[in-house]
N, C-alpha and C positions, 0 to 999 in steps of 0.2 A: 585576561587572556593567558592563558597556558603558554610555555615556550616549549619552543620546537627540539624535542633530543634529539642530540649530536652525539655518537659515538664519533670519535677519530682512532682508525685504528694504526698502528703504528709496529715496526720491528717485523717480522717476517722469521724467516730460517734460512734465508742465507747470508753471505759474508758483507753484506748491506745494511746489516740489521741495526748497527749502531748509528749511521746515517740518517735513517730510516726514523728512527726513536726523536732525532733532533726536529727532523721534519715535522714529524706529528707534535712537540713540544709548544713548533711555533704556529700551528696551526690552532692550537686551543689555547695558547696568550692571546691570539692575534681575532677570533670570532667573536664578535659581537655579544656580550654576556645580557644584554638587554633584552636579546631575540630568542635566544639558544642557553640551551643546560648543553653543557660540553663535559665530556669525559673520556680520559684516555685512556683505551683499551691497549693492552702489550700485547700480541699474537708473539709468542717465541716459543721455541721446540720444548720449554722447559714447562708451558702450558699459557693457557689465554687469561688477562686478568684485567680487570678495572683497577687501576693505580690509583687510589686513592691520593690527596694531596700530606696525607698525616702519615703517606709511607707504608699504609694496607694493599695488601692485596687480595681482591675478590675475586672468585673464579668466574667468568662465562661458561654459563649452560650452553653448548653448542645447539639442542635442541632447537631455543628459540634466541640466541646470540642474546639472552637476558644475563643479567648480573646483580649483585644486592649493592645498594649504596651506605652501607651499614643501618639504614631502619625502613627501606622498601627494595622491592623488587624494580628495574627500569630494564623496558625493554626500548630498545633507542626506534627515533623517529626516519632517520636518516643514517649511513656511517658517509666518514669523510673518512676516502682510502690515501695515508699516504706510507701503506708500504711499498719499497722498494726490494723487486725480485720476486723470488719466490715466497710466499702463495700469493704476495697482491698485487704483483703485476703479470702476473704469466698466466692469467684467467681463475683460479683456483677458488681464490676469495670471493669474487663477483660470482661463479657460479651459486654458487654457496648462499649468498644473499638475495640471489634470484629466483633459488627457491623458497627460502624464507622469507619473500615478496617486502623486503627491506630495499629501500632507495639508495643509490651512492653514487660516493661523486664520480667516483673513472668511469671508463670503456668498459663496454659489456664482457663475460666471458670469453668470446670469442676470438673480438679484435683483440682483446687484451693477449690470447696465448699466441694470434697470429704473429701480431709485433714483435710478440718477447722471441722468434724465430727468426733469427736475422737473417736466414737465408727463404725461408716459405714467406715472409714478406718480402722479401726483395724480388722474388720471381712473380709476386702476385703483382707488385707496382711497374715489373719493365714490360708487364704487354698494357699499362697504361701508357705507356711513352715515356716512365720518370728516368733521369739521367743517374746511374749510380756505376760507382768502380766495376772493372773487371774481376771477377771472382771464381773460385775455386772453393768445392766442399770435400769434407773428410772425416766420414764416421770412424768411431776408435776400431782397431782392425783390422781395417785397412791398411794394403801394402800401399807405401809411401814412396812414390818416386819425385824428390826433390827438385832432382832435373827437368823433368816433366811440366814441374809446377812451377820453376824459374823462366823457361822455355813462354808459357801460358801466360806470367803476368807478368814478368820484369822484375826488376829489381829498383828500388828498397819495393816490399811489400808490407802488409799489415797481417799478425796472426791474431786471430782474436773468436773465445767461445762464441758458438755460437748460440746458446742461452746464458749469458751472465750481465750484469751490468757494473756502475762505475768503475767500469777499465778495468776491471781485475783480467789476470791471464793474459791481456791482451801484448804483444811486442812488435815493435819494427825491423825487419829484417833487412839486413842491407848486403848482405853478402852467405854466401851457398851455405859456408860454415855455419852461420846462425839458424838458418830456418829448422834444423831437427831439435836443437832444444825446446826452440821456439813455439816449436808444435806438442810436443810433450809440455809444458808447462800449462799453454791451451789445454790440452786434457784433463788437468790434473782438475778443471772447474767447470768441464760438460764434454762429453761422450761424441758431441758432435762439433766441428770446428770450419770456420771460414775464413781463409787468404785471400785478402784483396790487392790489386794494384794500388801503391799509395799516391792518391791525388798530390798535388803542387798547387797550394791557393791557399786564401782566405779561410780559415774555418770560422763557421757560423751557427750558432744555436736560438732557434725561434720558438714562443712559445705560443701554442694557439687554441684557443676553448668556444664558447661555443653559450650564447646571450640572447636567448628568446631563439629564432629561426636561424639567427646570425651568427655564422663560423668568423671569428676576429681570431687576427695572427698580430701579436706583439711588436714591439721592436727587437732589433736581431740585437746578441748579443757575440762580441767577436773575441775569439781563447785564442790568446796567444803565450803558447807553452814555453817554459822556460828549459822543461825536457824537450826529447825530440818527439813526442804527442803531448794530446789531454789525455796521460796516466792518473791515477788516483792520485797519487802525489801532489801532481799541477791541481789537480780536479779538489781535491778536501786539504790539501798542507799545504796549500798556499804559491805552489812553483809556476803560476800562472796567471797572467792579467787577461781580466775579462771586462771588456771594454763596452760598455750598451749605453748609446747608442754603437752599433760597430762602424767602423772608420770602413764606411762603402759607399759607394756615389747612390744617389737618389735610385735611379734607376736598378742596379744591382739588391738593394733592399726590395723595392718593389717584388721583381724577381723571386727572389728566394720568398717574401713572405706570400705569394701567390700559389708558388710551389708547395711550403709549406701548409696552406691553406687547402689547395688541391687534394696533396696526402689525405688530411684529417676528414675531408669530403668522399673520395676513392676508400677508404676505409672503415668509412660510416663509424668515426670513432664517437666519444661522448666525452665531457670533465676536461680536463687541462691536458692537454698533451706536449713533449718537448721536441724539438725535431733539427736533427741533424745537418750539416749539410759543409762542402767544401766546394768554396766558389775558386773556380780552375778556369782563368780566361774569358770571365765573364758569365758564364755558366753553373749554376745550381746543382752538384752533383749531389745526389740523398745519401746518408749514411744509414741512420736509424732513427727511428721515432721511440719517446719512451713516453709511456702512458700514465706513470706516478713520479714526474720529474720529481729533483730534490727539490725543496722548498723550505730547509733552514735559511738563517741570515743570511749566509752565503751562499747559497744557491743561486742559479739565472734567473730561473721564472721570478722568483720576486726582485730582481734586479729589474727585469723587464716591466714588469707591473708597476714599479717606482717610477718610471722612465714613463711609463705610459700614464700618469699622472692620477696613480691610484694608490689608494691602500690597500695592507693585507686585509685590512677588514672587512673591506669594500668588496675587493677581489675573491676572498673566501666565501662571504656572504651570496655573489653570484651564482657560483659551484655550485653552493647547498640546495639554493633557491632550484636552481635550472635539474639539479637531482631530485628533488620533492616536483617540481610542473611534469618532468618525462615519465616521472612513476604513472 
């Protein structure tokens, strides 16, 4: 019997891309070589290539996302997406593959660019009822009244793009003097930006996918930042423990992975999704949901997936399987 091609595509074009590379690395050690031909595709602005293991690089025919494996042509069975950002999480990719009627593992097009909009998701999930901070938008521009926006959410607040991911641009503000740099650095990695009131709680990160008809949420994993947030710093260099199981009563995890659950349901997502959340009093407040978690060694989702008494093998093989049945 033939095995199933895996392309995993990996890297992107934005400032993720190196994250991104590690992710897809562990995802093609970690797949089952028994079931699957696995090969890593680099998507990066300097062009798309099959990485050979001998340190070649072949280009991708974007026509039909085919590549040569130095003595055939392979046109993959399946891609397993783990880029992070821009093009493979903010819909771009998935389009792309949905015309080329190739199976993958994330969220469709759509959800995928709704998510990567941290504010057009956030307004589509509070007339579901979901609980999330007070917030303030600001396209580049726009006249800036500080006071306005102190007035509106309080003090400390959160600035953070509103299309980027791991924590880049994002800051805490804690007093009047901060908030204008704090929005200009926002700028300097998307056009458009969101201030939130900063929650007081728990923060918690849950991972949830999605096994035959069955939407399953992980065990929560709990970041406790050695900064004053989860910056990239705490997030990839280590300035933060991440605790999974997370130190919350029974009842509290239930919660949040319910909630978490609900999101991935409310937003008809698909593949692994990771999801936010700051428990303030009990309560599950949403942050964001991100549709190509990281998934190097240290990333959550495979800390969760450990905890939830799985392998990567296991756990990657799900994905591929549940993207090949939904084709």
């Amino acid at each position: 019997m033939s095995k199933t091609i895996v392309a995993v595509a990996m890297g992107g074009y934005s400032s993720e891309f190196e994250i991104s590379l590690k992710s897809g690395e562990i995802v093609c050690t970690s797949l089952d070589t028994d079931t699957y031909e696995v090969y890593p595709i680099h998507i990066l602005n300097e062009g798309w290539f099959y990485a050979a293991d001998n340190g070649d690089r072949h280009p991708v025919d974007k026509s039909d996302f085919s590549f040569h494996n130095g003595s055939t042509k392979v046109i993959p069975d399946v891609v397993f997406n783990t880029i992070h950002g821009t093009p493979g999480e903010d819909g771009y990719m998935a389009a792309y593959w949905e015309l080329l009627g190739i199976p993958q593992t994330s969220t469709g097009f759509y959800q995928a660019a709704l998510s990567f909009n941290k504010r057009d998701c956030l307004s589509v999930l509070e007339h579901f009822g979901i609980k999330s901070a007070n917030s303030y938008y600001l396209n580049k521009g726009a006249t800036i009244d500080t006071t306005e926006i102190v007035r509106t959410l309080g003090l400390p607040c959160f600035v953070k793009p509103n299309r980027a991911g791991s924590s880049f641009g994002i800051s805490k503000v804690n007093n009047l003097e901060q908030l204008l740099p704090a929005i200009e650095k926002a700028f300097e990695e998307d056009h458009e930006i969101i201030i939130e009131t900063a929650l007081v709680g728990t923060e918690v990160s849950v991972g949830v996918y999605k096994h035959g008809e069955e939407i399953i949420a992980l065990p929560p994993t709990e970041i406790v930042s050695e900064n004053e947030f989860f910056d990239y710093e705490a997030k990839y260099l280590g300035k933060s423990d991440e605790i999974t199981p997370a130190r919350i009563s029974e009842e509290e995890t239930l919660k949040v992975q319910t909630e978490a659950k609900k999101i991935y349901y409310l937003l008809n997502m698909k593949g692994i999704t990771r999801s936010d959340f700051i428990i303030q009093e009990g309560t599950p407040y949403f942050i964001e949901i991100n549709t190509t978690p990281g998934l190097s060694a240290e990333s959550l989702v495979p800390q969760q997936v450990r905890e939830n008494g799985m392998t990567l093998k296991e756990f990657f093989g799900i994905l591929v399987e549940q993207a090949l049945a939904e084709k």
